[in-house]
Residue, then its C-alpha position, 0 to 999 in steps of 0.5 A: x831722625x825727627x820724632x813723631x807726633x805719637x812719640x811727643x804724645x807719650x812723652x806729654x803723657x809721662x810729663x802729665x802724670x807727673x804733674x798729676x802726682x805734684x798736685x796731689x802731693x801738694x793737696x796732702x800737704x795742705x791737708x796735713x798743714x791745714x786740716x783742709x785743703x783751700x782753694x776755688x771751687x771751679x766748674x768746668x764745662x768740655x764739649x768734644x767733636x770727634x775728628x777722625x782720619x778716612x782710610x783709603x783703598x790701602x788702608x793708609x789714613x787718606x785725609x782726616x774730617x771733623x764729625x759734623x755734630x758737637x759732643x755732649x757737654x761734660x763738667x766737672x766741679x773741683x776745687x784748686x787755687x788757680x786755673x792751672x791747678x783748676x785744669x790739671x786737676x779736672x784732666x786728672x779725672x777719667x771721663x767717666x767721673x765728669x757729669x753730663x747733661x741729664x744725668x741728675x746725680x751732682x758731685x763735686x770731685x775735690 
C-alpha cells in the first residue's frame, strides 16, 4: 500500500515540530552560556496564492486552479545564525505574529 500525500503531510508536520524544539533548546543554551543568544537578524518576506481543488457534481475534487491574484506580503524579522535556522524559525511562527503591508506596528520576533 503506498502512503498518501496527507499521511507524509503529518509525518512532515511531526518532523517539524521536532525541529522546532531543537532550535529553541539550542537558543536557551546560548542564552544560558552566553547571556544573549547571537546571530543574523533576517528579514523575511512570503506572498501566498491560494490554489484551491473544484469539486464536482459528486463532490469528488475534479481539478485543482491557482487563484488568480497573489496574497498580501507577510514578513517577519528574526534572528538566527544561518538561513535554515533563519526559515525554521520564521515557520515556527503562526501567521498571525508576521507583519503585513499597512499594519504600522514593528516587531521583531527573536
Amino acid at each position: 500500500m503506498k502512503i498518501t500525500s496527507e499521511q507524509w503531510a503529518v509525518h512532515r508536520r511531526k518532523e517539524t515540530e521536532l525541529l522546532f524544539e531543537f532550535l529553541k533548546r539550542e537558543t536557551e543554551a546560548q542564552s544560558r552560556e552566553r547571556g544573549h543568544y547571537c546571530g543574523h537578524q533576517f528579514t523575511i518576506s512570503v506572498t501566498s496564492r491560494g490554489h484551491y481543488g473544484l469539486l464536482d457534481e459528486t463532490g469528488r475534487i475534479a481539478r485543482c486552479d491557482d487563484a488568480d491574484w497573489d496574497g498580501e506580503p507577510f514578513t517577519i524579522t528574526v534572528r538566527a545564525h544561518d538561513l535554515q535556522a533563519a526559515l525554521l524559525r520564521a515557520a515556527s511562527h503562526s501567521l498571525n505574529d508576521w507583519q503585513w503591508e499597512g499594519h504600522d506596528e514593528e516587531t521583531t520576533n527573536e
